[in-house]
C-alpha positions as CSV (number, residue, x, y, z in Angstrom):
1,X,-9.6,-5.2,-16.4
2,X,-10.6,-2.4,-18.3
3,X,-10.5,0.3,-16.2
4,X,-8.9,-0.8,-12.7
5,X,-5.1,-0.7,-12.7
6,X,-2.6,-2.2,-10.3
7,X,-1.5,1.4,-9.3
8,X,-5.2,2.0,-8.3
9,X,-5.3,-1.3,-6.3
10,X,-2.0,-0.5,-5.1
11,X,-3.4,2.2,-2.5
12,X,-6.4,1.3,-1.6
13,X,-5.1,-2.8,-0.5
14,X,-2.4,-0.7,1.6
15,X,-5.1,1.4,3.0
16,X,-6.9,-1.6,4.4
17,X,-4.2,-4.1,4.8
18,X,-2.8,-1.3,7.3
19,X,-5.9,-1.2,9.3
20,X,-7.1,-4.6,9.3
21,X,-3.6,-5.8,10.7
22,X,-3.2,-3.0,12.8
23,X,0.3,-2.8,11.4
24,X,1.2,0.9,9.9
25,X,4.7,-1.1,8.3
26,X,2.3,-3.1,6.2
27,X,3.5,-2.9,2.4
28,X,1.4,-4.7,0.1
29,X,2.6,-5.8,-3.2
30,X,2.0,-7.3,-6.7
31,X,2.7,-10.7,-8.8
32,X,2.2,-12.3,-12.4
33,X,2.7,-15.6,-10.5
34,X,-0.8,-17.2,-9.3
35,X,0.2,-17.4,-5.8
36,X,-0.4,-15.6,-2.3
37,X,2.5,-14.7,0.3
38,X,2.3,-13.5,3.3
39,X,5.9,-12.5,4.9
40,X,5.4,-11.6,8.9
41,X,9.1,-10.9,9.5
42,X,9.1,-8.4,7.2
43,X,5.0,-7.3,7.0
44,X,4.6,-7.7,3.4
45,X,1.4,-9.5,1.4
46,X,2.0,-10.3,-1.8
47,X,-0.8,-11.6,-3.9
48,X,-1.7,-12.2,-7.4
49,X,-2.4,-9.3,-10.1
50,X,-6.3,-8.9,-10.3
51,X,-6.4,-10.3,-14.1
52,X,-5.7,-13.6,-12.4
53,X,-9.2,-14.3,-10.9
54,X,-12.4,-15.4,-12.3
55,X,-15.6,-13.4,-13.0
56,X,-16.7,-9.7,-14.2
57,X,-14.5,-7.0,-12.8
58,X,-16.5,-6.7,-9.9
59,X,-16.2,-9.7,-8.7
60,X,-12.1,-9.9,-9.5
61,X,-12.2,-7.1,-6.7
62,X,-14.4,-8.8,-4.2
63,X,-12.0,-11.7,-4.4
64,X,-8.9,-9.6,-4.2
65,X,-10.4,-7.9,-1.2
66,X,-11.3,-11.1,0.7
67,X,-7.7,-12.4,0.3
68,X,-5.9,-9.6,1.5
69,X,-8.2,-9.5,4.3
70,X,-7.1,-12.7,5.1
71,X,-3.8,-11.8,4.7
72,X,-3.8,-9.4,6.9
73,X,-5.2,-11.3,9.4
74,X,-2.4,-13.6,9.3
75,X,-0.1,-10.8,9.8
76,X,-2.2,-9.9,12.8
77,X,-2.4,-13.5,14.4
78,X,-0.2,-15.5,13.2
79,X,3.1,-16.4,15.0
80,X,4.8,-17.6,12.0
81,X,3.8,-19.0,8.3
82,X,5.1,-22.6,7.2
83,X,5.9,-23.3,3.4
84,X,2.6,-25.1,1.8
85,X,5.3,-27.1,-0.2
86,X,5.0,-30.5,1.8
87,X,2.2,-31.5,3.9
88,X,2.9,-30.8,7.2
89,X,3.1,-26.9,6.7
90,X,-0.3,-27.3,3.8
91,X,-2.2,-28.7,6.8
92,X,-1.0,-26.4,9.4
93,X,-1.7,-23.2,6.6
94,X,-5.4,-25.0,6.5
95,X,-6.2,-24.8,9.9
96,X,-4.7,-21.4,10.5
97,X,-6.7,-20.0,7.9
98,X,-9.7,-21.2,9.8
99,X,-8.4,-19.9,12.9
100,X,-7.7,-16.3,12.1
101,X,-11.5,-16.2,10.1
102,X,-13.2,-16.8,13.0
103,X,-11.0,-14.1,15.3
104,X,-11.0,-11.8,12.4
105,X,-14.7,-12.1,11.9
106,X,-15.0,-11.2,15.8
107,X,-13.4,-7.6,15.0
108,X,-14.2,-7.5,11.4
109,X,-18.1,-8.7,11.0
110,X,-19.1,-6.8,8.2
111,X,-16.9,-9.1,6.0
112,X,-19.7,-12.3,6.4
113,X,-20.7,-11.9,3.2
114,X,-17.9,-11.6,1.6
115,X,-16.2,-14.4,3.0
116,X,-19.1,-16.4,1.8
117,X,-18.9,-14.8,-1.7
118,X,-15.1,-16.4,-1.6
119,X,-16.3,-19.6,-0.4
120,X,-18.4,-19.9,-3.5
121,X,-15.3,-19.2,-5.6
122,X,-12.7,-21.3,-3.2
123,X,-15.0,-24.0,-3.5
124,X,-14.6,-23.8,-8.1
125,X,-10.9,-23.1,-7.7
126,X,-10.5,-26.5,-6.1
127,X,-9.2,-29.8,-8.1
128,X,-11.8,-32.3,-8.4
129,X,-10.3,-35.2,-6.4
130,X,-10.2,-37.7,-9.4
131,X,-7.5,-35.7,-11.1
132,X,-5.5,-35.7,-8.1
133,X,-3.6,-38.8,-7.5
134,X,-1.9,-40.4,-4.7
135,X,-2.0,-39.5,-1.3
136,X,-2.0,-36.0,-2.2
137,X,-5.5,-36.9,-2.9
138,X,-6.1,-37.4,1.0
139,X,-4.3,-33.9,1.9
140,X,-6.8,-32.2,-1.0
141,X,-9.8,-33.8,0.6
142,X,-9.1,-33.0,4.0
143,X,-8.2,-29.1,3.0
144,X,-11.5,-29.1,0.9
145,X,-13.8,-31.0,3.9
146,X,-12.0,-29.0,6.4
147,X,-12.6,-25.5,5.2
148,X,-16.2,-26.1,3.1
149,X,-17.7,-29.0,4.7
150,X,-17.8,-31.2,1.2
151,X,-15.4,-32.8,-1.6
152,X,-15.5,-32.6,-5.0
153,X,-14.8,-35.9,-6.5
154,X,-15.2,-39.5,-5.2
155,X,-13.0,-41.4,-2.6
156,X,-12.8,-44.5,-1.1
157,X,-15.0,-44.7,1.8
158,X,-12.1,-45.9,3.9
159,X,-10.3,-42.8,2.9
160,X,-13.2,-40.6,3.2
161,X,-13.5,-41.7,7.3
162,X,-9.8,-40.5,7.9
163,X,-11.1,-37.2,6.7
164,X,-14.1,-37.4,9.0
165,X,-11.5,-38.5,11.9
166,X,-9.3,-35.8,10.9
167,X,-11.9,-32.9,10.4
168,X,-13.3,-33.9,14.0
169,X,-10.0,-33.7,15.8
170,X,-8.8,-30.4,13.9
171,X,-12.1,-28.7,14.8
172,X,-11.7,-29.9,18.1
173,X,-8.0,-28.8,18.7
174,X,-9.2,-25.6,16.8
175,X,-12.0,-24.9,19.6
176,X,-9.4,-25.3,22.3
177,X,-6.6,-22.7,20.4
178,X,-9.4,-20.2,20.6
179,X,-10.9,-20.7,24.1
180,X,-7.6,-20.4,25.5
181,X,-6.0,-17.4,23.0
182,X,-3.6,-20.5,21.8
183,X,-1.6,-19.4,18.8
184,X,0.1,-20.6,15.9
185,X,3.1,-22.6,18.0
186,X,0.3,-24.5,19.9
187,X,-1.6,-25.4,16.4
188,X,2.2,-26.5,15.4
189,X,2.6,-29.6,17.5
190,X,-1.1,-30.7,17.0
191,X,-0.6,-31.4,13.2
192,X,2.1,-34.6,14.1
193,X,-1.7,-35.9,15.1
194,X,-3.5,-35.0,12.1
195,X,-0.8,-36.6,10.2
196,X,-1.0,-39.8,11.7
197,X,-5.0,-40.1,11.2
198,X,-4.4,-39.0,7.6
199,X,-1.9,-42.1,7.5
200,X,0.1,-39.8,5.2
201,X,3.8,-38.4,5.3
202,X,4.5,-35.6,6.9
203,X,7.1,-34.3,3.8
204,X,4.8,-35.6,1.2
205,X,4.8,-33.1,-1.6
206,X,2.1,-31.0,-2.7
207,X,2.2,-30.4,-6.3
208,X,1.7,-26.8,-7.7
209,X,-1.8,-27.3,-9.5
210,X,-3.2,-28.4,-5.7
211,X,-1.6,-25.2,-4.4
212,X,-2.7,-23.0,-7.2
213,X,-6.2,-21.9,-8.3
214,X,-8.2,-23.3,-11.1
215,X,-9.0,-20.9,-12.9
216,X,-12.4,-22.1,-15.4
217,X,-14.7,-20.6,-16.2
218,X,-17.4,-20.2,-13.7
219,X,-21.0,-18.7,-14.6
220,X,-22.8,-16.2,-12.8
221,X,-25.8,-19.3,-11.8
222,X,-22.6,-21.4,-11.1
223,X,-21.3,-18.7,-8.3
224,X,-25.2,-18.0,-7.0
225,X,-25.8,-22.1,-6.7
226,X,-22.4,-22.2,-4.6
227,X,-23.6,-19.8,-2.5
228,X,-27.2,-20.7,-1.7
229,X,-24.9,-24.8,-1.4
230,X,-22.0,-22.7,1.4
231,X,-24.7,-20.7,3.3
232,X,-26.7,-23.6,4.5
233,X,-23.6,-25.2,5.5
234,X,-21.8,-22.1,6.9
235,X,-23.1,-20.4,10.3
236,X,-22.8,-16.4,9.4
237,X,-26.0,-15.3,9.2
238,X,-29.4,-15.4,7.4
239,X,-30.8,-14.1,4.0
240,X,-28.0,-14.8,2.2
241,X,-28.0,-15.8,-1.5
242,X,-29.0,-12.8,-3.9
243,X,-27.4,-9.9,-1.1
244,X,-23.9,-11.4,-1.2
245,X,-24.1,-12.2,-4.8
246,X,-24.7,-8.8,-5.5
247,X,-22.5,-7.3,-3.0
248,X,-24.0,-4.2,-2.2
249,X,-22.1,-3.7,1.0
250,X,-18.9,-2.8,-1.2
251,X,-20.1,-2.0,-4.1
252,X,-19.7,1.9,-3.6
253,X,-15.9,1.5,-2.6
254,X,-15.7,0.1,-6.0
255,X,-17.5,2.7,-7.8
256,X,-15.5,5.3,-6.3
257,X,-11.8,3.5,-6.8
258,X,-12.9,2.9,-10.4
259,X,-13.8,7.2,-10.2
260,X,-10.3,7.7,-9.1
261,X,-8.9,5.9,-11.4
262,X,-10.3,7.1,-14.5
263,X,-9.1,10.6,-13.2
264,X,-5.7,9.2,-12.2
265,X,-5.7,8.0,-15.9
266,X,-7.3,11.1,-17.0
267,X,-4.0,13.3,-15.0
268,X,-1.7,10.6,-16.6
269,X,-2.9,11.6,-20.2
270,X,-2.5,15.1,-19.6
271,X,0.6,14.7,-18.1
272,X,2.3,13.0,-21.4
273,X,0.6,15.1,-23.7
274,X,3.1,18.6,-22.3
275,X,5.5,16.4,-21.6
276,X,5.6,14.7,-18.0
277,X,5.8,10.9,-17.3
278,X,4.0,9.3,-14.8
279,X,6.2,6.8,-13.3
280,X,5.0,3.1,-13.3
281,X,5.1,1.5,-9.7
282,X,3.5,-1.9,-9.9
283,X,6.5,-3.4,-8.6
284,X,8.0,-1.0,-6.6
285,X,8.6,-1.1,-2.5
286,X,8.8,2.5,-0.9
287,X,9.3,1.2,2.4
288,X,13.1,2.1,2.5
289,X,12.7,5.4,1.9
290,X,10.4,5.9,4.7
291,X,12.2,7.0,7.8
292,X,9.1,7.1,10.5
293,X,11.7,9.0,12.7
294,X,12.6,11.7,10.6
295,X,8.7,12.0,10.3
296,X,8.1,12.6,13.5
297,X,10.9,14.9,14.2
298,X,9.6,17.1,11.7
299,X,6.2,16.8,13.2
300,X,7.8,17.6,16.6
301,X,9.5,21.0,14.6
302,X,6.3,22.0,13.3
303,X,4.5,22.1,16.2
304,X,7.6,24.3,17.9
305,X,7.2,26.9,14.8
306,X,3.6,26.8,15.6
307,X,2.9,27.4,11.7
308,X,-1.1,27.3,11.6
309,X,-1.0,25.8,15.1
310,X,-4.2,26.8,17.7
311,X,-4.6,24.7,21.0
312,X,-7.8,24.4,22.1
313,X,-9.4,23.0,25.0
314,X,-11.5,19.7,24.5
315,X,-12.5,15.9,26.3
316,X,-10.2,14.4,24.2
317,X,-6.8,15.6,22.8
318,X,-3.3,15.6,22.3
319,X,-2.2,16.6,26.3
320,X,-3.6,16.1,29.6
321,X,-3.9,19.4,31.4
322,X,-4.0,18.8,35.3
323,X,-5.4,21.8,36.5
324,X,-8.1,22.2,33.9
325,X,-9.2,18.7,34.9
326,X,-9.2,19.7,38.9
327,X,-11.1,23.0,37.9
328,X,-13.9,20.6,36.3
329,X,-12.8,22.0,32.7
330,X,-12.3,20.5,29.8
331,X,-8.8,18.6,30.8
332,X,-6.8,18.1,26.9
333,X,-5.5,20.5,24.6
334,X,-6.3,19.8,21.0
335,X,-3.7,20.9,17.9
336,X,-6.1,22.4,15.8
337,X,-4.6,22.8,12.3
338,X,-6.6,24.8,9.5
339,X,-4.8,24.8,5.7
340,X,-2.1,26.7,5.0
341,X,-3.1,28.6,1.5
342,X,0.1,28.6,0.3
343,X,0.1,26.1,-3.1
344,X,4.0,24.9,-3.3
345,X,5.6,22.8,-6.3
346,X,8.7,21.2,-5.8
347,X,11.3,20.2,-8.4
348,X,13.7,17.5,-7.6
349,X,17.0,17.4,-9.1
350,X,17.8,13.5,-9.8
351,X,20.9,13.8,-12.3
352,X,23.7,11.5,-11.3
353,X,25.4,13.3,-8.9
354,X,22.7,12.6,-6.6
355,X,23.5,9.3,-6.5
356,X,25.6,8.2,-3.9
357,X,23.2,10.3,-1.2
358,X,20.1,8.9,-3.3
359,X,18.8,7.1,-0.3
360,X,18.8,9.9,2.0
361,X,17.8,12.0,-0.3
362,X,14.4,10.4,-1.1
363,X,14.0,9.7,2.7
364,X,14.2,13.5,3.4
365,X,11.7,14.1,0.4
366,X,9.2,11.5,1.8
367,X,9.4,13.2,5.4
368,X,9.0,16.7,3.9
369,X,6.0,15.5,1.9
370,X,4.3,13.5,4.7
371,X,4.8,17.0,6.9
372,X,3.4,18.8,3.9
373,X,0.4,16.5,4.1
374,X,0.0,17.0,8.0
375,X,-0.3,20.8,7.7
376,X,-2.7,20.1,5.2
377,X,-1.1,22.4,2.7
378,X,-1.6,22.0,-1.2
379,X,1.2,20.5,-3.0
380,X,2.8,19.2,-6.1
381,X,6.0,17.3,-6.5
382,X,8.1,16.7,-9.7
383,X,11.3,14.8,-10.8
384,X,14.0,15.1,-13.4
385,X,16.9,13.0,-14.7
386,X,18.5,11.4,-18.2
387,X,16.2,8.4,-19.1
388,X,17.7,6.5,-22.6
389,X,19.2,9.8,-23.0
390,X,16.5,11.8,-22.9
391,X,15.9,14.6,-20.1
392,X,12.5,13.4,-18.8
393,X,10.2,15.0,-16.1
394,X,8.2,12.9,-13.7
395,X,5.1,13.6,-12.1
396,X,5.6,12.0,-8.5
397,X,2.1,13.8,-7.3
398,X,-0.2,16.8,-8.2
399,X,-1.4,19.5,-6.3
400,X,-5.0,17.9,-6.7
401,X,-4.1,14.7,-5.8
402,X,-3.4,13.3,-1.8
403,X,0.4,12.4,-0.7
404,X,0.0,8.1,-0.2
405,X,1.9,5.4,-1.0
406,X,1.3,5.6,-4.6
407,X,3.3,9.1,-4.4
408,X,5.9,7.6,-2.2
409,X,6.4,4.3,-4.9
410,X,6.5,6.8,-7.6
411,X,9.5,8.9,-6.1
412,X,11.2,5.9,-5.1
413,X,11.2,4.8,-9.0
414,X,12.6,7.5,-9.6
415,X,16.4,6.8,-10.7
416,X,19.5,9.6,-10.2
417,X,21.2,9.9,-13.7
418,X,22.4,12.8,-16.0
419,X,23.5,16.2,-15.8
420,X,21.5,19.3,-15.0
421,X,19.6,20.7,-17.9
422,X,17.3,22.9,-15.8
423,X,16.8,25.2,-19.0
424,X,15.3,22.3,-21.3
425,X,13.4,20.8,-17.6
426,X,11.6,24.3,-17.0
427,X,10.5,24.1,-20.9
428,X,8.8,21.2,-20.0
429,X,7.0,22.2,-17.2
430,X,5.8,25.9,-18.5
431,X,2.4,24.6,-19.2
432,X,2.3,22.8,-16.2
433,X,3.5,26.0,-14.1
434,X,1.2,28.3,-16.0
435,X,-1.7,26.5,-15.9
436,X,-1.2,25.6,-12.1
437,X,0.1,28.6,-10.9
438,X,2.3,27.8,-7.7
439,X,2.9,30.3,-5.4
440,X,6.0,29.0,-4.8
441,X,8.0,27.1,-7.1
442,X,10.8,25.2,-5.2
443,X,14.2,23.5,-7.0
444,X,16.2,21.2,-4.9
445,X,19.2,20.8,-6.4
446,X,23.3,20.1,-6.1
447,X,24.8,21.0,-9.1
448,X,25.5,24.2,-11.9
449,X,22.8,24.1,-14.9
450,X,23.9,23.2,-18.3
451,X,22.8,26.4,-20.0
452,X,22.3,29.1,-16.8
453,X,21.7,32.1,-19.4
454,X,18.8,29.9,-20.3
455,X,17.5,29.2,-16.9
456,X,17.8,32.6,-15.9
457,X,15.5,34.0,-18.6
458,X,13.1,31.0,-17.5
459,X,13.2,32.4,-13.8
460,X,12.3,36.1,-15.5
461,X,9.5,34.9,-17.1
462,X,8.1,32.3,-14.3
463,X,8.6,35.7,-11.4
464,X,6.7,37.9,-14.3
465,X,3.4,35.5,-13.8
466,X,3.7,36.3,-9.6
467,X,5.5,32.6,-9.1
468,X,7.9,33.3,-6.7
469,X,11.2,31.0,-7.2
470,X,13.0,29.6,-4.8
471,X,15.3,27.1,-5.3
472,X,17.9,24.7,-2.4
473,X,21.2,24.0,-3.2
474,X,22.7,20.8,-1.4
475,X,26.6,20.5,-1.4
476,X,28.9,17.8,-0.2
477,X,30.9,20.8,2.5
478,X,31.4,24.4,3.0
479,X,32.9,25.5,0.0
480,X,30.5,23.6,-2.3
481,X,27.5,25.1,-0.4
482,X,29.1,28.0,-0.4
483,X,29.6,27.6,-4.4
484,X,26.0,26.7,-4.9
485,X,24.5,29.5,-3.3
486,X,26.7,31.6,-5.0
487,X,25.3,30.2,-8.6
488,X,21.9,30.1,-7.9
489,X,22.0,33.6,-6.0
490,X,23.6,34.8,-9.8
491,X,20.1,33.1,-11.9
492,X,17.9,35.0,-10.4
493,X,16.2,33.0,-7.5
494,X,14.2,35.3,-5.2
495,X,14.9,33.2,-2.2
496,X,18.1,30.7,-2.0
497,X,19.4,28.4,0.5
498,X,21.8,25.8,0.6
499,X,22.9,22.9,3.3
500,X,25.6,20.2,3.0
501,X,23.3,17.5,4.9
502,X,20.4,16.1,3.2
503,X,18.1,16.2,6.2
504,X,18.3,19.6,6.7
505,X,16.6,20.0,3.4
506,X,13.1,19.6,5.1
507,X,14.0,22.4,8.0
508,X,15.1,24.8,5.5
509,X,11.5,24.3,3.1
510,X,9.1,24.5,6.7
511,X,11.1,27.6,7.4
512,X,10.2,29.4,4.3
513,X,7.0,28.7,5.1
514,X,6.7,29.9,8.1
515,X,8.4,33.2,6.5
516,X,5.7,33.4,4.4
């Protein structure tokens, strides 16, 4: 696509896979491969990079969506998922998807038309039957009748009436899982049934072009024809045809992720040209580094240092009040948080030493930033290590930009290697700092710099422009924090403080905010 990137996509199909399953642990990731996973034990969707469906760029996304919708509802409904690699499992899949449509399209019914929209596309991505041989033929026509209502290709007729028999009974058994909130299990020792008026075998293999989408080229008329063919056969509603071809209902989420991302691209070029990479995060997983309890402890911390913290009465809240509610008052008290002014940037040390506490580290960084999100104050976060010997500075997010789980990939990508060249790391962000001007600009760091005269001037000149510096030391026990503080006290860091655990990194940055 010319404009949407997988980094874009990234966020917003985490944004609504997350509220569509109802499941904040939802990750959602990328693949080259043509395929579409859904893993329940661990909540994670993985589905083909956008490039890999047909149509104008618009359309690519209106797919996309669709599938992780369903996706999602799999996660939410689904007891378990069976491999699509032999028949039994393929036919269970095809029923299931059914099943989780229509309870999906009870909570989520603004998706109609873009279910239908799929349809139209499901129903080009098929095989025709001819070029699918054996009884594999059977399983295709059953999935295709099942789920559109028509095959493509011929059959014999006495084929063709075991997909009748078959369609009948699985809508049948499909009306009865939903009348009585039957899940997945129940589905499960139905299909032995299905298989046996199929006359097929329940291990027969399904070959990888059955499984996969066709990917031809289909023409705008092609799609609209489908459409106008699926509505009359599909009970959604009425007035279909030109409204879900054009897909109105979305089509403004789409302009404005396409908006983002040209400024997302826009940050990225600036970025490189002083200096500072944007790390690439296609691939990447942040969900180890998020510790939800450390999260909420914080939360719990902030609201005891009642930093920009008002309760107000309200009829909905945070706590009940008892007496307000027998005095006939307004019974809950609401946190009311307003925006800290203070603008913060934060440097991360990643050289080598950092290592062996890498994990922790990054998990206190997340919490800190998810905190800084909550009080809603304005933030930037940067990175440093050794990449192909190099000393490179990463952008993880910018003080115009949200914290989300595009930030959190990007400081998980992050790798710990090299020394400590502060001198050469402040160099590169100069521009950055005196464009930006921080109001506090924050080191984390564990180790002595390379060149401290160097660093020392840099901290003159970065106090002289009203940045006041601040920098965290972490050590591995007393002496080294002791050591640490020691060093940075001696370059010239108006406000220094060091810890030997890595959580206590996040306690020590909310108190010199609330110091402020």
């Amino acid at each position: 696509m010319a404009y949407l990137k997988n980094e874009a996509l990234i966020d917003i199909a985490t944004f609504l896979a997350k509220r569509w399953s109802e499941n904040i642990n939802t990750s959602v990731e990328f693949s080259d491969k043509n395929i579409v996973i859904t893993k329940i034990n661990t909540n994670k969707i993985i589905l083909p990079t956008i490039t890999k469906y047909a149509g104008n760029d618009f359309q690519k996304y209106r797919q996309f969506r669709t599938m992780l919708w369903y996706c999602a509802m799999r996660l939410r409904f689904c007891e378990k998922i069976l491999s699509d690699d032999h028949a039994f499992g393929f036919i269970l899949n095809t029923i299931e998807t059914r099943r989780i449509e229509i309870l999906g399209r009870r909570i989520w019914n603004g998706m109609d038309d873009e279910l239908v929209f799929n349809y139209a596309y499901i129903w080009n991505y098929r095989p025709i039957l001819n070029n699918v041989y054996n009884k594999v033929r059977i399983v295709e026509a059953f999935h295709q009748y099942f789920i559109i209502g028509d095959v493509k290709g011929e059959m014999s007729s006495s084929h063709f009436q075991k997909i009748i028999d078959a369609t009948k009974y699985s809508n049948k058994i499909l009306e009865e899982a939903i009348n009585n909130n039957y899940g997945t299990k129940w589905l499960e020792k139905k299909i032995p049934d299905i298989i046996k008026i199929l006359d097929i075998d329940s291990l027969l293999t399904i070959p990888i072009q059955v499984k996969n989408r066709n990917n031809n080229l289909i023409t705008d008329n092609h799609i609209l024809q489908t459409i106008i063919k699926i509505s009359n056969k599909k009970q959604y509603s009425e007035n279909y045809n030109e409204k879900i071809f054009k897909g109105r209902r979305i089509s403004e989420e789409y302009k404005n992720i396409i908006e983002e991302n040209i400024k997302n691209e826009n940050k990225k070029i600036y970025a490189n040209e002083i200096g500072i990479k944007i790390p690439s995060v296609d691939d990447e997983d942040e969900t180890s580094i998020r510790d939800v309890d450390l999260i909420n402890r914080l939360k719990i911390k902030f609201k005891k240092l009642k930093i920009n913290l008002k309760e107000e009465f309200a009829n909905v809240g945070d706590e009940f009040d008892f007496d307000s509610y027998l005095d006939k008052h307004k019974p809950f008290f609401l946190d009311n948080i307003t925006s800290i002014k203070t603008k913060i940037m934060i440097l991360l040390d990643h050289s080598s030493s950092i290592a062996k506490n890498r994990l922790e580290y990054k998990k206190a960084t997340l919490a800190l930033c998810e905190v800084l999100s909550y009080l809603r104050i304005r933030f930037s976060i940067y990175a440093f290590n050794t990449t192909n010997k190099e000393i490179t500075c990463w952008l993880i997010k910018s003080d115009d930009s949200k914290w989300d789980d595009v930030s959190a990939r990007r400081l998980s990508k992050i790798e710990a290697n090299g020394g400590t060249p502060l001198a050469e790391v402040y160099t590169k962000m100069k521009s950055m700092l005196y464009l930006k001007k921080p109001d506090i600009f924050l080191t984390l760091t564990d180790g002595e710099p390379t060149d401290p005269d160097a660093v020392r001037n840099a901290i003159r000149s970065f106090k002289l422009s009203n940045i006041r510096m601040a920098a965290i030391g972490l050590g591995y026990n007393t002496l080294h924090v002791i050591t640490i503080a020691n060093n940075l006290k001696m370059l010239g860091y108006e406000k220094i403080l060091a810890v030997s655990k890595v959580n206590d990194i996040t306690d020590k940055i909310l108190n010199i905010l609330d110091k402020k």
